[in-house]
C-alpha positions as CSV (number, residue, x, y, z in Angstrom):
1,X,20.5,153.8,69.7
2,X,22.8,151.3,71.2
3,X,25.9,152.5,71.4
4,X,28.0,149.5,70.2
5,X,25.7,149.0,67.3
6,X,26.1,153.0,66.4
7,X,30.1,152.9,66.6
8,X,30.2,150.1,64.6
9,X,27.7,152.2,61.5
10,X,29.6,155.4,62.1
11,X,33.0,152.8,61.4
12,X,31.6,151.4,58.4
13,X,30.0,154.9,57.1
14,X,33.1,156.3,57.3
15,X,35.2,153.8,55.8
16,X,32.3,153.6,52.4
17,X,33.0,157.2,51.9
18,X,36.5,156.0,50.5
19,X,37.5,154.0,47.6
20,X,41.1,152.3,49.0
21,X,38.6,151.4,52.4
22,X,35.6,150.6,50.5
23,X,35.9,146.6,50.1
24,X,36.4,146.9,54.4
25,X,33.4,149.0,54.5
26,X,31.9,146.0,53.0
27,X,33.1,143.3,54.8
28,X,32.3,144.7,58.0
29,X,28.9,145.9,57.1
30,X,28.1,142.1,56.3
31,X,29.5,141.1,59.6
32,X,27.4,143.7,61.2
33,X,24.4,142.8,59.7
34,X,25.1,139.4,60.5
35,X,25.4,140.3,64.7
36,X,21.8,142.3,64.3
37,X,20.0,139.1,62.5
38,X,21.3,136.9,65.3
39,X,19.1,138.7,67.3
40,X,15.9,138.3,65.6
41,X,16.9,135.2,65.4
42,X,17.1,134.5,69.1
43,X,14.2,136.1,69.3
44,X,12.0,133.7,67.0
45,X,13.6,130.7,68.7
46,X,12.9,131.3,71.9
47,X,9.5,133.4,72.3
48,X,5.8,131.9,71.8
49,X,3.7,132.3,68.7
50,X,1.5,135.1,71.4
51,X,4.4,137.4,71.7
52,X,5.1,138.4,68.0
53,X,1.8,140.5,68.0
54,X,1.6,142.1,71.6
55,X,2.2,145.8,71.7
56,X,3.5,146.8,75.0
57,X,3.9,149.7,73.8
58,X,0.9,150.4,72.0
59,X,0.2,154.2,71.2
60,X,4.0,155.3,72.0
61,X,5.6,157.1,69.7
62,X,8.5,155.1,68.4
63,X,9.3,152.0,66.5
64,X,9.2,150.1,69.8
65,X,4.7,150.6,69.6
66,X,4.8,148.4,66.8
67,X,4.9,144.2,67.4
68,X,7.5,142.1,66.9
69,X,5.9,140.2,63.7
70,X,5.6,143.2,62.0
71,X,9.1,144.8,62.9
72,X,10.6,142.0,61.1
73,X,8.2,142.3,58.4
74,X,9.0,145.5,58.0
75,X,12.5,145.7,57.9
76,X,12.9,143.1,55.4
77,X,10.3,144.0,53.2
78,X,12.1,147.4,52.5
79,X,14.8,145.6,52.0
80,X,13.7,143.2,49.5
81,X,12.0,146.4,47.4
82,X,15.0,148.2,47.0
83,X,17.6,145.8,47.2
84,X,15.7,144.3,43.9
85,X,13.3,147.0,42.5
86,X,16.5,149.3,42.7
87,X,19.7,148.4,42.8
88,X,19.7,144.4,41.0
89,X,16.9,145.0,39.0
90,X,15.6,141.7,39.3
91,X,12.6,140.1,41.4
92,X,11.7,140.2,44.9
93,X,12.7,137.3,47.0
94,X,8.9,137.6,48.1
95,X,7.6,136.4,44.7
96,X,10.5,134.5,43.6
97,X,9.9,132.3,46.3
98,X,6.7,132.7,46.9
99,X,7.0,133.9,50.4
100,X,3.7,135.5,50.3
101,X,1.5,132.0,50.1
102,X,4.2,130.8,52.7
103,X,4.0,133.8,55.5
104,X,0.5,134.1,54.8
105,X,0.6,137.9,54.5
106,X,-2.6,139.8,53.4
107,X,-0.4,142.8,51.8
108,X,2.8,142.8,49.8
109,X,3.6,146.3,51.2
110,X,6.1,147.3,53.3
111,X,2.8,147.8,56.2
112,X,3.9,151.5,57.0
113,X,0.4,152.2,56.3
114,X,-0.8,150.5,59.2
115,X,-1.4,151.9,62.4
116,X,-2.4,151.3,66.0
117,X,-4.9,147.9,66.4
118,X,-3.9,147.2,62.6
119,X,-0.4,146.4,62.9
120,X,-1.8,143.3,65.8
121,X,-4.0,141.9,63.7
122,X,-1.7,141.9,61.2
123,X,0.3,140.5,62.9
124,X,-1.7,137.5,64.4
125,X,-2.1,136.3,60.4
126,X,1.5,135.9,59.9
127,X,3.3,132.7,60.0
128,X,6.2,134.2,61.7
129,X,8.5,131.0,61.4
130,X,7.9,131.7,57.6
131,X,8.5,135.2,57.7
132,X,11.5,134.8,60.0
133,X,13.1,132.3,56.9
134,X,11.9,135.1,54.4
135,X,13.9,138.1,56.1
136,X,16.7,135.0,55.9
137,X,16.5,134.8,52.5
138,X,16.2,138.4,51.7
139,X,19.3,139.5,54.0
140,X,21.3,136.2,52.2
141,X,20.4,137.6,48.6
142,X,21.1,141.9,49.8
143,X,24.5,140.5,51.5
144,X,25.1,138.4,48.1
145,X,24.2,141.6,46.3
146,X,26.5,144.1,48.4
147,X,29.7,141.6,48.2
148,X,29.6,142.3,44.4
149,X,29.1,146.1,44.6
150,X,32.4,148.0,43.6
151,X,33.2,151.6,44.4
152,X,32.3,153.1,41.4
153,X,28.4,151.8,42.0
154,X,28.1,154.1,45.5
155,X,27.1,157.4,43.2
156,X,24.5,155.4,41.2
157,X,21.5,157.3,41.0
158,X,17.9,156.4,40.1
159,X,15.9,157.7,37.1
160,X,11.5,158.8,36.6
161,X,11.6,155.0,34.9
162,X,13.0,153.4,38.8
163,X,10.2,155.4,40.5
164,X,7.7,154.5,37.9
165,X,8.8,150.9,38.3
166,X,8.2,151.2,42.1
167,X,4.5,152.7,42.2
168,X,3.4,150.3,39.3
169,X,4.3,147.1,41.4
170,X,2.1,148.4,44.4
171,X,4.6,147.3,46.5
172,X,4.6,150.6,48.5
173,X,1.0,152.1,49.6
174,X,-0.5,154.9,48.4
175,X,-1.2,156.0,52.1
176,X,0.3,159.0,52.9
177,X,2.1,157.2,55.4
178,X,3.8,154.6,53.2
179,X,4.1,156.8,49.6
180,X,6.4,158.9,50.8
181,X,9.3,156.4,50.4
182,X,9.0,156.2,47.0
183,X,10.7,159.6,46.5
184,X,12.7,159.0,49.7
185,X,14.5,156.3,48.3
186,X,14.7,157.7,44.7
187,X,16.1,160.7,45.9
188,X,19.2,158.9,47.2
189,X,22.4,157.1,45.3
190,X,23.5,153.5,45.7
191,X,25.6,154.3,48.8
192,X,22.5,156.0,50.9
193,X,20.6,152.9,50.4
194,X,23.4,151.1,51.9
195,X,23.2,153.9,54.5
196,X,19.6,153.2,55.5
197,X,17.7,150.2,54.5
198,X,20.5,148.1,54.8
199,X,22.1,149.3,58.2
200,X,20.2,151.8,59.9
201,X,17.1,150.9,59.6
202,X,17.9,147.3,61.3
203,X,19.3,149.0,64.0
204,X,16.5,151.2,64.7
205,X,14.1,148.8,64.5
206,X,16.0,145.9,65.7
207,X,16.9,147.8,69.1
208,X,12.9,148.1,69.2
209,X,12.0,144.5,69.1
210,X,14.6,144.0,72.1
211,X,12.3,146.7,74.0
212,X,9.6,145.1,73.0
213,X,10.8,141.5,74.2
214,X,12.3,142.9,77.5
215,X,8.9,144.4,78.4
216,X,6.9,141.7,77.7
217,X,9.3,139.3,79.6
218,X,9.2,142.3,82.6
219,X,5.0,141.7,82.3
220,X,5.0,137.7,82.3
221,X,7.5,138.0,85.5
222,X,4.8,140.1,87.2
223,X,3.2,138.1,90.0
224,X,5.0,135.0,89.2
225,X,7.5,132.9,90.9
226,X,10.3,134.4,90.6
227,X,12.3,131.2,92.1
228,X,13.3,128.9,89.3
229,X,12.6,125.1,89.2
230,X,16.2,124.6,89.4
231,X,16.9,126.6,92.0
232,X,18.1,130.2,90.2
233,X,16.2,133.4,91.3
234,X,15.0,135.0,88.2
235,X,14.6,138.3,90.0
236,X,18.9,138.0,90.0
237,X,19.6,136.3,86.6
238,X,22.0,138.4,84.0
239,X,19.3,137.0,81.7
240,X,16.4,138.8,83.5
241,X,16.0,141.0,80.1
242,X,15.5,137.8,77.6
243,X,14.1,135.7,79.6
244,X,10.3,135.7,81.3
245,X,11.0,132.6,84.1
246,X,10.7,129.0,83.7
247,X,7.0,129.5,85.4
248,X,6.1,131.8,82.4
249,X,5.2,131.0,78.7
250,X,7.9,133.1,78.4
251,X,10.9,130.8,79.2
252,X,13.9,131.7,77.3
253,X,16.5,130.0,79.7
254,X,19.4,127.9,77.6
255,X,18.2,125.0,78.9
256,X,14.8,125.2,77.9
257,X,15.5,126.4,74.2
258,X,18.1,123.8,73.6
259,X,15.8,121.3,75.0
260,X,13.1,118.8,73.3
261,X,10.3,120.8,73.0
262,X,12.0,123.7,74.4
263,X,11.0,122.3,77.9
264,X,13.9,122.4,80.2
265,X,14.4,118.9,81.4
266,X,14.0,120.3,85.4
267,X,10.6,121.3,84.4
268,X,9.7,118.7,82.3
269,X,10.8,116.2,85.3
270,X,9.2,118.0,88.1
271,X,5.5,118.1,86.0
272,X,5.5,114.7,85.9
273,X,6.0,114.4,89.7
274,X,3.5,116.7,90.1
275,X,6.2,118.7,92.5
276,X,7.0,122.5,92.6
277,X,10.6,122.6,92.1
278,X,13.8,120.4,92.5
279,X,14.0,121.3,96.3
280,X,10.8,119.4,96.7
281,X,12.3,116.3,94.8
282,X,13.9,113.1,97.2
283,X,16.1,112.9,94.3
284,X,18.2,116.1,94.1
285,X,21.3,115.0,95.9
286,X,22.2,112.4,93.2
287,X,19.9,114.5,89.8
288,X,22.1,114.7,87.2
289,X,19.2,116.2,84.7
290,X,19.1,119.3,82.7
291,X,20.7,122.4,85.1
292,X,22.4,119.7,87.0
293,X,24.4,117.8,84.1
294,X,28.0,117.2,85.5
295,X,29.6,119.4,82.1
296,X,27.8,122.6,83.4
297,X,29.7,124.6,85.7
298,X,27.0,125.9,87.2
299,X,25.6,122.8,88.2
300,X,26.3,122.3,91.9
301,X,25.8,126.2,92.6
302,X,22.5,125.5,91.4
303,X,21.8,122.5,93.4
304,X,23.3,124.4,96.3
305,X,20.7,127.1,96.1
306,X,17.8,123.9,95.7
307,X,19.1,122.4,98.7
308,X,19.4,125.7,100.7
309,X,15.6,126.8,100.0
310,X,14.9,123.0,100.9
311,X,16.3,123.6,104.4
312,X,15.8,127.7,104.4
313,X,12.3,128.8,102.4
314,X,12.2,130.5,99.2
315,X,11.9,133.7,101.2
316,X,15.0,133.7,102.8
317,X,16.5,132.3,99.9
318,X,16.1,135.6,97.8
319,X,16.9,137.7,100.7
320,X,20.3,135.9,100.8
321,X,20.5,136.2,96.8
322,X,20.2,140.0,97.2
323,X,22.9,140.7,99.7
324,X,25.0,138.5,98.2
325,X,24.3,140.6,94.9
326,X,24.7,143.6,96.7
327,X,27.9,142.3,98.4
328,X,29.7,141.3,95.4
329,X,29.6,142.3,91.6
330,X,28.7,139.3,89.2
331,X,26.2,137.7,86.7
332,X,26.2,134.2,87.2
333,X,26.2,132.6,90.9
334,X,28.6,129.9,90.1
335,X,31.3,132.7,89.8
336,X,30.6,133.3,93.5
337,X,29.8,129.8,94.6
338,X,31.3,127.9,93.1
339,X,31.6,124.5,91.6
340,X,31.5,122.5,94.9
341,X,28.0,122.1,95.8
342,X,28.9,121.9,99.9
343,X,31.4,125.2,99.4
344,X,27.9,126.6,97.7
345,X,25.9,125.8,100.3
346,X,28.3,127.4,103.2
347,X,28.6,130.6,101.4
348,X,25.0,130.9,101.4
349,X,24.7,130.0,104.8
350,X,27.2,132.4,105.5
351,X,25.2,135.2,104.0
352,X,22.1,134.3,105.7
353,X,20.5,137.2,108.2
């Protein structure tokens, strides 16, 4: 488990346990939960439709096997069960707003019945943008729900009527795999819900779609360019872990997600000349386009680098980008070069074998 994320539940735990700390407990939790959704929901920005049902990890034992489609799924299915089944007493979020027509799901169940090649084709029915604003509206109405929780409701427990309530709306599977949390859950208070569904069970799955994502970026990097159209080496970047390479499908670089399309404006520019990269462009002295506006700070480093594999090769270009890593400690390469592209270009000369 990530260690920050687990500090952070053993803080709020332990502050739910008492009453004069229990409206802190609260407030954190919610701000908690709100760091863990941001990164499903970097995650549905920035990766293509094909990625939500690979299984890198297919046959593992772990939550990490499953896809990313069905992690959310998952996660915010249980959610919306007990959150409303349970402890409001009120409908799903799924029916209420009819999320099942919208996500296109074949099953209203939580899907811990499914297994191996299942969970993919699953998956691969899913409208994920749908189901990504579903697991928005479910954590919205659970956070709404736990703000108006008071002390007293942590020892709550469930009666035969709650669990009877729970098997009739077939929400849970009567596979041995899935049934099971009928009694799980009825076995517990108000307060061990909050405990598990609702903090960590995002975590544990959560911290599986990011290994997941990492290794399917790792796979899309495999026999690709690793030189960036801009000029960055992708084999170097701090973001290496999110991001696949702008030659990839897998381009999750700022500048393409925050772009038209979600086509970095380098890219889009250098398709259209029919070019390889901005150190094959007459232009790239004077380019002012996406990497190279004049507001980012890492603009001239990056034209530095451009200009350098212009004059150098990309060979000896990421040769020199590994002893400078290996010479100093940093993420990005404008903290080393620099915001002067000619400085840039001297330091890397400087480094050259």
């Amino acid at each position: 488990m990530d260690k920050s994320w687990a500090e952070k539940n053993k803080e709020i735990q332990t502050l739910l346990a008492k009453e004069a700390t229990f409206k802190e407990a609260i407030k954190k939790l919610l701000e908690f939960r709100g760091e863990l959704f941001q990164q499903i929901t970097w995650i549905v920005e920035a990766y293509p439709d094909e990625a939500f049902y690979q299984m890198p990890f297919a046959g593992a034992d772990g939550y990490h096997s499953k896809t990313l489609a069905y992690s959310i799924w998952h996660i915010f299915r249980i959610e919306d069960i007990v959150a409303h089944e349970m402890i409001a007493g009120d409908e799903q979020i799924l029916f209420r707003e009819k999320y099942l027509k919208k996500t296109a799901s074949p099953i209203i169940t939580s899907g811990n019945e499914l297994q191996g090649e299942a969970i993919a084709e699953f998956s691969k029915k899913l409208n994920v943008k749908k189901v990504y604003l579903y697991a928005k509206a479910v954590k919205g109405s659970t956070d709404s729900i736990l703000s108006q929780l008071q002390y007293k409701d942590l020892k709550r427990k469930f009666s035969d009527e709650t669990k009877q309530k729970l098997i009739e709306s077939k929400c849970v599977s009567e596979d041995e795999n899935a049934f099971w949390l009928i009694d799980y859950w009825c076995g517990k208070d108000v307060k061990g819900l909050i405990q598990m569904p609702f903090s960590r069970h995002w975590i544990m799955h959560i911290e599986a779609m990011r290994r997941i994502k990492n290794k399917l970026c790792k796979l899309a990097r495999k026999g690709a360019d690793p030189v960036a159209i801009c000029g960055l080496s992708c084999n170097h970047c701090f973001l290496g872990e999110w991001c696949g390479g702008c030659r990839t499908i897998y381009n999750t670089c700022s500048f393409a997600t925050c772009s038209e399309g979600k086509i970095c404006p380098n890219v889009k520019c250098c398709k259209e000349k029919n070019i390889d990269a901005c150190y094959a462009c007459s232009e790239l002295e004077t380019c002012e386009k996406g990497f190279y506006v004049p507001s980012n700070d890492g603009a001239n480093a990056a034209k530095a680098q451009s200009l350098y594999i212009r004059k150098y090769g990309k060979k000896e270009f990421l040769k020199t980008q590994t002893r400078l890593h290996e010479k100093f400690e940093f993420q990005k390469v404008q903290e080393i070069l620099g915001q002067d592209c000619k400085e840039a270009f001297r330091i890397l000369e400087e480094n050259k074998q």
